[in-house]
PyMOL Python script that loads the backbone (N, CA, C, O; Angstrom):
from pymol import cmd

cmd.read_pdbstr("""\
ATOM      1  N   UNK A   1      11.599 -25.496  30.676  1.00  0.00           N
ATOM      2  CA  UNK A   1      11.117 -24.127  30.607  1.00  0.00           C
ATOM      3  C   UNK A   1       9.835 -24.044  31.430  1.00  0.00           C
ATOM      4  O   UNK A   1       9.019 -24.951  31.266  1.00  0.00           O
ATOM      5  N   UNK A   2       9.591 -23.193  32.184  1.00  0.00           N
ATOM      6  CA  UNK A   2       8.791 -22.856  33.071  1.00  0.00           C
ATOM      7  C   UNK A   2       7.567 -22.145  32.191  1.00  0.00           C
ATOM      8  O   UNK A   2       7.771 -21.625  31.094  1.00  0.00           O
ATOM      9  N   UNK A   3       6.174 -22.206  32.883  1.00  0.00           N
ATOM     10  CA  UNK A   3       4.501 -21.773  32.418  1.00  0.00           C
ATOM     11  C   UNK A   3       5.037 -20.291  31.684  1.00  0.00           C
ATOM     12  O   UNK A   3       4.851 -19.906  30.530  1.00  0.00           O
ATOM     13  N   UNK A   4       5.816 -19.586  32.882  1.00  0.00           N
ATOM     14  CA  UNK A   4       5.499 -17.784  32.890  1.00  0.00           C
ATOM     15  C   UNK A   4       6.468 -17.866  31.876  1.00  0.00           C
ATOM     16  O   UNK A   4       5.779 -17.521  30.916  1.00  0.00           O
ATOM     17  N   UNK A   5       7.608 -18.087  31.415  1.00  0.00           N
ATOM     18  CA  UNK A   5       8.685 -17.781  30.679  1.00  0.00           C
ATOM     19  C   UNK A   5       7.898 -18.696  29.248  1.00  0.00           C
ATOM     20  O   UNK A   5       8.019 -18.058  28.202  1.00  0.00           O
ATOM     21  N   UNK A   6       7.292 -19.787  29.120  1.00  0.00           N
ATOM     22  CA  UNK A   6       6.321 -19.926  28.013  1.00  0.00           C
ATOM     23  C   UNK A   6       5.420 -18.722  27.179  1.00  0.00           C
ATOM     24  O   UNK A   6       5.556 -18.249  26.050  1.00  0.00           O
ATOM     25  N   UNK A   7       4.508 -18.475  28.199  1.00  0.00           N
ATOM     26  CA  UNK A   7       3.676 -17.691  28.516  1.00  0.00           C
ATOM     27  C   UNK A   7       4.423 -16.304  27.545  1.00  0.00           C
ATOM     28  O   UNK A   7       4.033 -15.720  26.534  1.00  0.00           O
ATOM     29  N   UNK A   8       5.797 -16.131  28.515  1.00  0.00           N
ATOM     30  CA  UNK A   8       5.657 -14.337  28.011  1.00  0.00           C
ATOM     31  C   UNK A   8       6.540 -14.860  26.200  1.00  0.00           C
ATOM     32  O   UNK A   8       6.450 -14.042  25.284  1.00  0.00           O
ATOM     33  N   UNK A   9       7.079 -15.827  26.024  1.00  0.00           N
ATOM     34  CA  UNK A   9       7.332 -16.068  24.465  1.00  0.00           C
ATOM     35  C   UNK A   9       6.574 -16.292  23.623  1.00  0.00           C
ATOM     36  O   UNK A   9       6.988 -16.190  22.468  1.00  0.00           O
ATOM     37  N   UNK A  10       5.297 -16.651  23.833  1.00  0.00           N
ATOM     38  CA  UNK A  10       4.428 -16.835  23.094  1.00  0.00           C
ATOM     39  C   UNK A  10       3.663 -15.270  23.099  1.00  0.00           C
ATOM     40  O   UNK A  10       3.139 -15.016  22.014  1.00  0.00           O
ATOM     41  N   UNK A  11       3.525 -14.235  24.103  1.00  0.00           N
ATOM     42  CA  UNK A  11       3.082 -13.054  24.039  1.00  0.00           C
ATOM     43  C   UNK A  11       3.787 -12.528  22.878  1.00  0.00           C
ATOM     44  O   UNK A  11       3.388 -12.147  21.778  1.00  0.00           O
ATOM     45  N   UNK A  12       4.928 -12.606  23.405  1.00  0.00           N
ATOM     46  CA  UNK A  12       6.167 -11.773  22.307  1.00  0.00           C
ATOM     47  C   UNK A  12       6.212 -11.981  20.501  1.00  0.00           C
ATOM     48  O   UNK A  12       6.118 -11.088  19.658  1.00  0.00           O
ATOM     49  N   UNK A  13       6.362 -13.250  20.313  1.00  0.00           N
ATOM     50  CA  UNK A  13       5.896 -13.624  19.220  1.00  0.00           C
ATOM     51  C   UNK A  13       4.650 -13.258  18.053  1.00  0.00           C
ATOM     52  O   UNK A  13       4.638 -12.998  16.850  1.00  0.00           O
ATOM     53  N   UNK A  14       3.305 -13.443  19.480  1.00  0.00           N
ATOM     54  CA  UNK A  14       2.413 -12.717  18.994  1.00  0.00           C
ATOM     55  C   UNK A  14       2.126 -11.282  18.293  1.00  0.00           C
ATOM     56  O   UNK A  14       1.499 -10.908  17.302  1.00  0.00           O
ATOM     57  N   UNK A  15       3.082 -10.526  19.544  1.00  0.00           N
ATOM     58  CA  UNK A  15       2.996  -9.412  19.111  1.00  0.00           C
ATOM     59  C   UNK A  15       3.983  -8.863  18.033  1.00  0.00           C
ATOM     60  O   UNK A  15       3.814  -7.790  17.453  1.00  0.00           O
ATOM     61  N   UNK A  16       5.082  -9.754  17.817  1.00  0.00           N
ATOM     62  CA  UNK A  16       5.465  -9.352  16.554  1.00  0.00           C
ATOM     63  C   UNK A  16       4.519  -9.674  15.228  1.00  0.00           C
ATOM     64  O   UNK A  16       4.526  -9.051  14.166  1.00  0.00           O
ATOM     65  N   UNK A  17       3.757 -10.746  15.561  1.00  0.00           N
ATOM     66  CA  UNK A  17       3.427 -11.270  14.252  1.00  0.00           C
ATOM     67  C   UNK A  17       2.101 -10.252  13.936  1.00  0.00           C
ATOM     68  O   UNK A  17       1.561 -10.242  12.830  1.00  0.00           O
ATOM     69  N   UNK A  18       1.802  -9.677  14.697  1.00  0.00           N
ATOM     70  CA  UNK A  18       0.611  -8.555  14.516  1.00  0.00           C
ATOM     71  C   UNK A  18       1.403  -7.171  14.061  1.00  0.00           C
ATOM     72  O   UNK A  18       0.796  -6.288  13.454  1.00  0.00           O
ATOM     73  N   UNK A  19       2.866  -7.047  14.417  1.00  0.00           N
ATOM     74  CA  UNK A  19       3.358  -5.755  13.727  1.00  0.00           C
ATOM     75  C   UNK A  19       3.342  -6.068  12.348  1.00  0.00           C
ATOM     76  O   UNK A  19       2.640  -5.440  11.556  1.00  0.00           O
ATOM     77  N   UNK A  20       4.307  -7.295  11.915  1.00  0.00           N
ATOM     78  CA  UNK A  20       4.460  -7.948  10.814  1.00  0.00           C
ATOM     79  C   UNK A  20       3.345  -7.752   9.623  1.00  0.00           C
ATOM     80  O   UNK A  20       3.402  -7.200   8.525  1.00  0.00           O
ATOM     81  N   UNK A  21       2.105  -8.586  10.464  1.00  0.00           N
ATOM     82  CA  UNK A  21       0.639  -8.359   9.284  1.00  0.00           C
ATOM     83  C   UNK A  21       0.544  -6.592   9.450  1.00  0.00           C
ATOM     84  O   UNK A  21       0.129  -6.147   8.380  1.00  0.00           O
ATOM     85  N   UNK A  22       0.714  -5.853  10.114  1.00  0.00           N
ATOM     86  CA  UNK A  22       0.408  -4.382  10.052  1.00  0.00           C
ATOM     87  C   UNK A  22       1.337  -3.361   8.851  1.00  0.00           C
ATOM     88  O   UNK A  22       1.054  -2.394   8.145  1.00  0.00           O
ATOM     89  N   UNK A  23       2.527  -4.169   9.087  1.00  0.00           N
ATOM     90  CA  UNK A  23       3.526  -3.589   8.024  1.00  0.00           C
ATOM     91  C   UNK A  23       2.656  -4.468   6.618  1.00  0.00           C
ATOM     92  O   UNK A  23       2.099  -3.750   5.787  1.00  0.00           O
ATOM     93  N   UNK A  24       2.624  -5.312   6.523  1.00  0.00           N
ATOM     94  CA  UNK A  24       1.869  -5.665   5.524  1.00  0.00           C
ATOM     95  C   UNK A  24       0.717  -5.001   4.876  1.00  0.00           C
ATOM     96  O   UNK A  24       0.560  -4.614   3.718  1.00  0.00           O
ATOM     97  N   UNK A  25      -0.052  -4.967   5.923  1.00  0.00           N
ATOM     98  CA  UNK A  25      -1.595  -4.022   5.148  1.00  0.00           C
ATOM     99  C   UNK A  25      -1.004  -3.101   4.730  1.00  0.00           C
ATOM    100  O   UNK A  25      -1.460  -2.699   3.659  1.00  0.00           O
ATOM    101  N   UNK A  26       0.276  -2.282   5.299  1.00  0.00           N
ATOM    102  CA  UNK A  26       0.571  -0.942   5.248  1.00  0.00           C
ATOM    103  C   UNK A  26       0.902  -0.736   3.324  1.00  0.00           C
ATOM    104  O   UNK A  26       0.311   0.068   2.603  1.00  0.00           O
ATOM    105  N   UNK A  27       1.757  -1.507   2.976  1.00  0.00           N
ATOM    106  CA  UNK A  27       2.354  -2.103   2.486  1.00  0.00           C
ATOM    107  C   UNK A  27       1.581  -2.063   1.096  1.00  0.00           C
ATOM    108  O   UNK A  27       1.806  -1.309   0.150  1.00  0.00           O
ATOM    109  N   UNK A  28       0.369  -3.311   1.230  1.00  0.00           N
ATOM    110  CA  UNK A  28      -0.446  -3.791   0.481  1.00  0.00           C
ATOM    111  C   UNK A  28      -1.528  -1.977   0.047  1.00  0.00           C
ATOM    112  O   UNK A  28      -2.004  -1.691  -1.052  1.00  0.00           O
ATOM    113  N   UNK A  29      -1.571  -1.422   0.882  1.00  0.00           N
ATOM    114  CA  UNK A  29      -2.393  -0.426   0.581  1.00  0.00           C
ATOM    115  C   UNK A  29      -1.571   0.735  -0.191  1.00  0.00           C
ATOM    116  O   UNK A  29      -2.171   1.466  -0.980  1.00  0.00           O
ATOM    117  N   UNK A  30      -0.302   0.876   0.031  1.00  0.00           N
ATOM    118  CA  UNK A  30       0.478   1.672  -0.652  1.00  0.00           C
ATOM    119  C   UNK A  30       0.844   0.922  -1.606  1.00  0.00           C
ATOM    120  O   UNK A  30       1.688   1.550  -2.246  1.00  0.00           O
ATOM    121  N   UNK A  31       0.674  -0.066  -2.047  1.00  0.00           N
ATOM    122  CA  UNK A  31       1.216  -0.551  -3.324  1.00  0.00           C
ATOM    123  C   UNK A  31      -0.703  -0.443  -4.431  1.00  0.00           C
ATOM    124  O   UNK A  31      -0.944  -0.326  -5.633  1.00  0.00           O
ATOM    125  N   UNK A  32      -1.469  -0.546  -3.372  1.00  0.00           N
ATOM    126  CA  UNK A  32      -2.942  -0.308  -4.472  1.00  0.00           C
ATOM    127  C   UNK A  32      -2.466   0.815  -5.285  1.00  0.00           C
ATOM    128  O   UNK A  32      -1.964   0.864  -6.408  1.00  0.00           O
ATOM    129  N   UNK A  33      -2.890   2.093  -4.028  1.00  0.00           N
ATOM    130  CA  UNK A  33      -2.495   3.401  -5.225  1.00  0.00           C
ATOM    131  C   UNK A  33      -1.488   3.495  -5.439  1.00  0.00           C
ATOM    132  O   UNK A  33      -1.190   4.687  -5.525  1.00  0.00           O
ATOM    133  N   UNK A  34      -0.613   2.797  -5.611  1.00  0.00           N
ATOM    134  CA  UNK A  34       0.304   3.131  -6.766  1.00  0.00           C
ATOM    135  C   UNK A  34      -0.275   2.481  -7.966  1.00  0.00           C
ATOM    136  O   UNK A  34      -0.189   3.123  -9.013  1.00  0.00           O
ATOM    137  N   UNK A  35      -0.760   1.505  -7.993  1.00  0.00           N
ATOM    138  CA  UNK A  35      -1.363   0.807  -8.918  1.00  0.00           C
ATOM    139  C   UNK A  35      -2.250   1.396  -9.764  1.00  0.00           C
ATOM    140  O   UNK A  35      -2.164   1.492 -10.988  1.00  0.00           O
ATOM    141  N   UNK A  36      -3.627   2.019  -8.600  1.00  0.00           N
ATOM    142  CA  UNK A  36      -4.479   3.113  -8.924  1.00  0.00           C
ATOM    143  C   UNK A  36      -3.483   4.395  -9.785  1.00  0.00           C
ATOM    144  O   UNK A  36      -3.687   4.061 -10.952  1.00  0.00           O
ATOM    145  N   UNK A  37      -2.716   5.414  -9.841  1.00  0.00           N
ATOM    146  CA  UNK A  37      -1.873   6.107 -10.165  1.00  0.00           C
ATOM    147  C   UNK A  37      -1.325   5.843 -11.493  1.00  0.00           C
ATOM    148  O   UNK A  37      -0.939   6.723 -12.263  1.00  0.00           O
ATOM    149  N   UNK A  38      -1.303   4.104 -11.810  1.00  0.00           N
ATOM    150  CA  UNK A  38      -0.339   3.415 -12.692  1.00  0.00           C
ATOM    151  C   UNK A  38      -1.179   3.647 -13.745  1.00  0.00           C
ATOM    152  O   UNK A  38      -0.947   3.982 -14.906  1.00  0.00           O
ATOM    153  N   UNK A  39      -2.335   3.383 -13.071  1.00  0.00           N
ATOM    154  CA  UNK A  39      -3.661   2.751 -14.146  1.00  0.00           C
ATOM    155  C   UNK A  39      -3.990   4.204 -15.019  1.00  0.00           C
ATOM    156  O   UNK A  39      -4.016   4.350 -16.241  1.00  0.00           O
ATOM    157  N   UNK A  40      -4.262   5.344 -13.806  1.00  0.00           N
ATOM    158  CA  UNK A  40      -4.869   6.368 -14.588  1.00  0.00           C
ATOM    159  C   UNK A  40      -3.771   7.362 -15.610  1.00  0.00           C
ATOM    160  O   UNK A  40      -4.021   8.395 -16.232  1.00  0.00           O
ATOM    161  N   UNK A  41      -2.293   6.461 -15.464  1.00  0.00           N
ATOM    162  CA  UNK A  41      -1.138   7.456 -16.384  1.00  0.00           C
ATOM    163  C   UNK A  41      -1.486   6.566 -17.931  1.00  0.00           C
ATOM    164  O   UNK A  41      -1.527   7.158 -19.010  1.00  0.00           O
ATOM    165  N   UNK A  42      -1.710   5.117 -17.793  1.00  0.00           N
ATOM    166  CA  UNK A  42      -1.652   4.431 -18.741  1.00  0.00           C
ATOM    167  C   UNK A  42      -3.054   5.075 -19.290  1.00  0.00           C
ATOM    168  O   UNK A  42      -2.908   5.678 -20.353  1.00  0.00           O
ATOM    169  N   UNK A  43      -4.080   5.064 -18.884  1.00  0.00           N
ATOM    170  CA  UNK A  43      -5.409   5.588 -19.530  1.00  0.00           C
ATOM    171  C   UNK A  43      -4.851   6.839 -20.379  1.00  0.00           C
ATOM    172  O   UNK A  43      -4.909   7.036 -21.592  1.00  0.00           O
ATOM    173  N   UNK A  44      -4.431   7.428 -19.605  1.00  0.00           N
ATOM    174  CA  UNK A  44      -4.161   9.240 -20.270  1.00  0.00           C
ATOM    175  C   UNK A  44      -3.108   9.249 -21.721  1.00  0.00           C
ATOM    176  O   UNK A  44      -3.100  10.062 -22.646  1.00  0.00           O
ATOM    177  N   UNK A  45      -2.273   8.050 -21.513  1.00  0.00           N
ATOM    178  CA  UNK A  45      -1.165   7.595 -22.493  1.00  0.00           C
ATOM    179  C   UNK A  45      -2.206   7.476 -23.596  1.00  0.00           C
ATOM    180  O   UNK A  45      -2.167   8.478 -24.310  1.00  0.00           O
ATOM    181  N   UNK A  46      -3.024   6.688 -23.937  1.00  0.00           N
ATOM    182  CA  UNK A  46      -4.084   5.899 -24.980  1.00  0.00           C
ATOM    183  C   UNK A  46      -4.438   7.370 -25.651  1.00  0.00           C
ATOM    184  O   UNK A  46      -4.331   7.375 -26.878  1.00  0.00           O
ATOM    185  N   UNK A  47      -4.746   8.325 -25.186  1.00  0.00           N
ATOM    186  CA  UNK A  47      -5.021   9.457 -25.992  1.00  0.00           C
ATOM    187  C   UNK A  47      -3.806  10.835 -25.778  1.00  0.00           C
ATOM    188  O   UNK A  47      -3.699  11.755 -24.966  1.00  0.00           O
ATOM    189  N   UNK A  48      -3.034  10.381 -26.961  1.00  0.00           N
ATOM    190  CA  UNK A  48      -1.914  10.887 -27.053  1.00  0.00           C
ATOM    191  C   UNK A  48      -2.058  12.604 -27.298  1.00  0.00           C
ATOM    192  O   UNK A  48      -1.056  13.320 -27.295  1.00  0.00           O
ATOM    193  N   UNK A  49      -3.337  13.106 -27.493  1.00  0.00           N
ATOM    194  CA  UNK A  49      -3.572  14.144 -27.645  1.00  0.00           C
ATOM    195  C   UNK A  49      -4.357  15.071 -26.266  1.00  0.00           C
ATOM    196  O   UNK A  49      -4.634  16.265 -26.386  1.00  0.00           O
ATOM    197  N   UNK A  50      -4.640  14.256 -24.968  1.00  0.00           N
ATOM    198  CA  UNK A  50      -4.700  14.859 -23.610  1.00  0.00           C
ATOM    199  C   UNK A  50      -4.058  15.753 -23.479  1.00  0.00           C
ATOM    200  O   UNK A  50      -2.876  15.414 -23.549  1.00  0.00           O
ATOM    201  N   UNK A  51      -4.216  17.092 -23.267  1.00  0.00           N
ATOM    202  CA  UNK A  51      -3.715  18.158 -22.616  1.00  0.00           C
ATOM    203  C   UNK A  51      -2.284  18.839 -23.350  1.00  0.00           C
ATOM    204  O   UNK A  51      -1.388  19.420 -22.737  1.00  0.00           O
ATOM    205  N   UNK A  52      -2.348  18.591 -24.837  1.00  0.00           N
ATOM    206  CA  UNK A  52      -1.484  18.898 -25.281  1.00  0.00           C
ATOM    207  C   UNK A  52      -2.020  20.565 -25.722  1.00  0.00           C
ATOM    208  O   UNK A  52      -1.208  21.249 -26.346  1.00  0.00           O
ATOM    209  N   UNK A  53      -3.026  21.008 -25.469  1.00  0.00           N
ATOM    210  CA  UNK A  53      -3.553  22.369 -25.852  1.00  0.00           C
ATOM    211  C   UNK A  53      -4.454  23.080 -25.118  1.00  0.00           C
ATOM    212  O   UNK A  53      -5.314  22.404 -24.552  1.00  0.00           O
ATOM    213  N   UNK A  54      -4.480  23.932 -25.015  1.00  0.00           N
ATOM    214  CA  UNK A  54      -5.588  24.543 -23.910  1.00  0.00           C
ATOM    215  C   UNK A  54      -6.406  25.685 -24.601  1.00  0.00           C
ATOM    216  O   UNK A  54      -5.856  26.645 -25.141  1.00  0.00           O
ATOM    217  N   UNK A  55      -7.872  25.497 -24.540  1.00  0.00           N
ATOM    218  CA  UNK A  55      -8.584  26.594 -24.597  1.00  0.00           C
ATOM    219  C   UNK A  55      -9.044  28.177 -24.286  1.00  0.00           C
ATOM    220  O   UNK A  55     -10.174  28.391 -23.845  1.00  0.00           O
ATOM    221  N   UNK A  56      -8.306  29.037 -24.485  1.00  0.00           N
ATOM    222  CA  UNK A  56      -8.335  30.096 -23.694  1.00  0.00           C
ATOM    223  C   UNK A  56      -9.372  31.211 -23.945  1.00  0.00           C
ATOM    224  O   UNK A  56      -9.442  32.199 -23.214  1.00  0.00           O
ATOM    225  N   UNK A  57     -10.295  30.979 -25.170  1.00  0.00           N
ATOM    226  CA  UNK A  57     -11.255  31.949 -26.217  1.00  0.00           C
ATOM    227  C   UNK A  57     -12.030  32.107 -24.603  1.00  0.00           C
ATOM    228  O   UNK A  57     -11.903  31.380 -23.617  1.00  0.00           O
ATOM    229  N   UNK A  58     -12.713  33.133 -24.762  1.00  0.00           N
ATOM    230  CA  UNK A  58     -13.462  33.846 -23.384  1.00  0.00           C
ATOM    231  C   UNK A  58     -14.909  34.322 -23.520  1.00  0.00           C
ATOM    232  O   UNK A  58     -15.482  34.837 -22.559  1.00  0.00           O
TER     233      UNK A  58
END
""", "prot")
cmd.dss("prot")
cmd.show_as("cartoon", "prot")
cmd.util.cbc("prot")
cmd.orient("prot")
């Protein structure tokens, strides 16, 4: 195998492996807030009486 045909497989590679980690962060950050999301349904669960009534006196 020749320098240039080295050369451009190792480019190629690279640049998948930088999509790869990008789908990842992507990934990793959409799975936080969901997490974030998870957290604040379970908080609201603990007080079973949240928003079951509303104040309307004026």
């Amino acid at each position: 195998m020749d320098i240039a045909a080295l050369s451009m497989s190792l480019s190629q590679m690279k640049v998948a492996q930088e999509a790869s980690v990008s789908v990842m962060k992507l990934a990793m950050d959409t799975a936080q807030g969901q997490m974030q999301d998870l957290t604040k349904i379970m908080e609201q669960s603990v007080n079973p009486n949240l928003g079951t009534s509303i104040d309307i006196k004026g």
